[in-house]
C-alpha positions as CSV (number, residue, x, y, z in Angstrom):
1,X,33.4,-6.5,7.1
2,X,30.1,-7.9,7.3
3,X,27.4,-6.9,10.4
4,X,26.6,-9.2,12.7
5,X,22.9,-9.6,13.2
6,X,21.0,-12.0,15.8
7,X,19.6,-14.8,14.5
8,X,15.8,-14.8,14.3
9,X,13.5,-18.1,14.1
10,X,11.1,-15.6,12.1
11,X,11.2,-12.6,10.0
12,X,11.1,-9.4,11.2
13,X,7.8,-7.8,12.4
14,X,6.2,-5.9,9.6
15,X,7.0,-2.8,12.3
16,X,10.6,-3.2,12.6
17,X,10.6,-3.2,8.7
18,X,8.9,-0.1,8.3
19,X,11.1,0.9,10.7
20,X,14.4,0.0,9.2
21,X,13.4,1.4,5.9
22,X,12.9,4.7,7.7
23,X,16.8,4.1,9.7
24,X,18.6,2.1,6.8
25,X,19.4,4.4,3.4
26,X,21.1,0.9,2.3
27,X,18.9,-1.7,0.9
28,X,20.7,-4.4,1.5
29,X,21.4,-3.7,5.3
30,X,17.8,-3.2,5.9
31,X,16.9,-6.8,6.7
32,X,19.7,-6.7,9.4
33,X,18.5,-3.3,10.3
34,X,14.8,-4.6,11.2
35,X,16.2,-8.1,12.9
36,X,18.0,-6.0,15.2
37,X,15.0,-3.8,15.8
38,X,12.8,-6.9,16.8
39,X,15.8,-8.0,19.0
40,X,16.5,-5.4,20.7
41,X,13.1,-4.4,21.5
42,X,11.6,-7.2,22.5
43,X,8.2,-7.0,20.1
44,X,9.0,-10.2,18.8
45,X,8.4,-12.0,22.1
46,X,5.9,-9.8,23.2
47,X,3.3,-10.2,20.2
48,X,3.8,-14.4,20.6
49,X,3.5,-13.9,24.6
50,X,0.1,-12.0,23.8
51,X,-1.0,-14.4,21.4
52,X,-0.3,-17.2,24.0
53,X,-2.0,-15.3,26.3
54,X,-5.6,-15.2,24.5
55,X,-5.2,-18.3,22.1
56,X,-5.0,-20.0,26.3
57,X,-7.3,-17.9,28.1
58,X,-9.5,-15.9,25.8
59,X,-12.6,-17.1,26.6
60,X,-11.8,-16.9,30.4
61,X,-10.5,-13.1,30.1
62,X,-13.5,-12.4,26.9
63,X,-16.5,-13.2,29.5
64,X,-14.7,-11.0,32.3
65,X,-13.1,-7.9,30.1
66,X,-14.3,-8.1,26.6
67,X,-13.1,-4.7,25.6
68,X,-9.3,-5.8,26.9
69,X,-9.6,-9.2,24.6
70,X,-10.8,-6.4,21.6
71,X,-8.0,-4.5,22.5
72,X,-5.4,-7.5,22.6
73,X,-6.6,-8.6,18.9
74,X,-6.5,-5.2,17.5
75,X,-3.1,-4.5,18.6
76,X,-1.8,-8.3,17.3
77,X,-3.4,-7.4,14.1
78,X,-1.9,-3.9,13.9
79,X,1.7,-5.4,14.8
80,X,2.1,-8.7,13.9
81,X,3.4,-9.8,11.3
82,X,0.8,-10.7,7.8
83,X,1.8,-14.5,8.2
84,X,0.2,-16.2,10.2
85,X,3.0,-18.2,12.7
86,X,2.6,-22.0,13.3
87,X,1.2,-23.0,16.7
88,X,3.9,-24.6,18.4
């Protein structure tokens, strides 16, 4: 019997990997493991929502709160994934 995972438009976050690793002890489940992770957590949607957020309004937020615009960046570079995604 084979698991049933959700299907993703992108690979797993570089979290829910490290994640997975840390849940999964089997190697080849871990993939599955992290997709679910991403799923079910929402990160996925959360980093592209914030990356929306200041590729659209950056400059409008940066000249108001640029310590919150630091902040967004850091965090997108702490949890997103190494790959850059294609605009869309």
């Amino acid at each position: 019997m084979f698991p049933m995972t959700p299907a993703l438009k992108h690979k797993p976050t570089d979290g829910a990997m490290r994640a997975a690793k840390r849940i999964e002890h089997n190697p080849s489940f871990i993939q599955s493991t992290a997709e679910i992770i991403d799923h079910e957590t929402g990160v996925r949607e959360l980093v592209e929502l914030l990356e929306n957020i200041i590729a659209e309004g950056g400059d409008l937020i940066e000249n108001r709160n640029p310590e919150l615009v630091a902040h967004a960046r850091a965090a997108l570079r702490r949890y997103a994934d190494e790959v850059p995604r294609q605009a869309e």
